[in-house]
C-alpha positions in Angstrom: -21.9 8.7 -139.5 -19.9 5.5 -138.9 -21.2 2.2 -140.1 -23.6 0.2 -137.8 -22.5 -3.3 -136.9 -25.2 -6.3 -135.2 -26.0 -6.3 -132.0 -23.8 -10.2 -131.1 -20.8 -8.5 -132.8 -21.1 -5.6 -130.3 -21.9 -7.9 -127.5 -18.5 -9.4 -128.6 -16.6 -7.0 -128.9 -17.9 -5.7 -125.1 -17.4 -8.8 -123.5 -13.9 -8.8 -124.9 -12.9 -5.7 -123.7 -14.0 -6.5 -120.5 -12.3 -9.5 -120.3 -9.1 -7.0 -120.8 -9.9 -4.8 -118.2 -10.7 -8.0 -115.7 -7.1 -8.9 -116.5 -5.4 -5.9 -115.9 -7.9 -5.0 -112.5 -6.8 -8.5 -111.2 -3.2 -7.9 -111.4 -3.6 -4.0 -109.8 -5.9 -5.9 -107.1 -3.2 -8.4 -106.2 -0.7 -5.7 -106.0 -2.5 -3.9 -103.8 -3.7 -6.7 -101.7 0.4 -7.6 -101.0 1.0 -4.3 -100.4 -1.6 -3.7 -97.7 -0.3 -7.4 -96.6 3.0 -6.2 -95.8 1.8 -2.9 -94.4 -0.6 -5.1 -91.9 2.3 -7.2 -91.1 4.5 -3.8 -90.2 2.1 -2.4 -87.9 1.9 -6.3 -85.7 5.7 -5.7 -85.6 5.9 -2.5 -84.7 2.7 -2.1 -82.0 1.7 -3.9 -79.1 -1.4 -6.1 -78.0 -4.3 -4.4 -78.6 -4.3 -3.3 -82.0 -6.1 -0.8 -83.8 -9.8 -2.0 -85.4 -8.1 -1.8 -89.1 -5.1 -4.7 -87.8 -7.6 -6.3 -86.1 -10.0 -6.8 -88.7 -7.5 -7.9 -91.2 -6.3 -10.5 -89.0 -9.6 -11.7 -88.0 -10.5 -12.4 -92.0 -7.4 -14.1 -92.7 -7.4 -16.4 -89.5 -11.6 -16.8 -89.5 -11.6 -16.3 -85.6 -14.1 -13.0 -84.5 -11.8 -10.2 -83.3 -13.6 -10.2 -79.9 -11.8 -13.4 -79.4 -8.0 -11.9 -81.0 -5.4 -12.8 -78.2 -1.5 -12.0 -78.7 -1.1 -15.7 -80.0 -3.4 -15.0 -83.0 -1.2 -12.4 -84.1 1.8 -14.3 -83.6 0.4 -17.2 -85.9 -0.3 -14.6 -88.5 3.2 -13.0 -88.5 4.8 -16.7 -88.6 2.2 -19.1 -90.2 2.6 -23.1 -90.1 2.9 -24.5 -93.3 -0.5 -26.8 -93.1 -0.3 -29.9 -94.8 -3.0 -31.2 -96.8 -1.6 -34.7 -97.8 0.6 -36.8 -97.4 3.1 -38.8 -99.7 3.7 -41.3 -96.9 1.3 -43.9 -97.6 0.8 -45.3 -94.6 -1.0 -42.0 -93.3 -3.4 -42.2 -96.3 -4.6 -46.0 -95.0 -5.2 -44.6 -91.5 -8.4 -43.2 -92.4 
């Protein structure tokens, strides 16, 4: 029979390994996450206005507008996004408050 150890050093030795597993799940989630990305992004490029529910709904979550209210321009935006700016270093914009 092997050797009992406390309770806290289990709890430790748990919350370490899940902190592994947490690691390694993140980077297999962001993977898969820029896959389906660039798989979203093929099917805009190859269909035509309107899309099927699974393109619409990814679009809808990544520009925040209900996919009842999708138009052509919405996907367009998504394909080629504008850089948005959230300062800047000019310092007469940052007075203009």
């Amino acid at each position: 029979m092997s050797e009992r150890i406390s309770t806290a050093r289990r709890m430790g030795l748990l919350r370490d390994r899940k902190a592994i597993i947490r690691t390694v799940n993140g980077h297999r989630k962001a993977k898969s996450r820029a896959r389906i990305e660039l798989k979203i992004r093929d099917m805009i490029g190859r269909g035509k206005f309107p899309y099927t529910p699974v393109v619409r709904n990814h679009v809808c979550v990544a520009t925040g507008v209900p996919s009842s209210e999708l138009t052509p321009e919405h996907y367009a935006e998504f394909l080629n996004p504008t850089p948005k700016v959230k300062y800047s270093l000019k310092p007469e914009a940052a007075v203009a408050q």
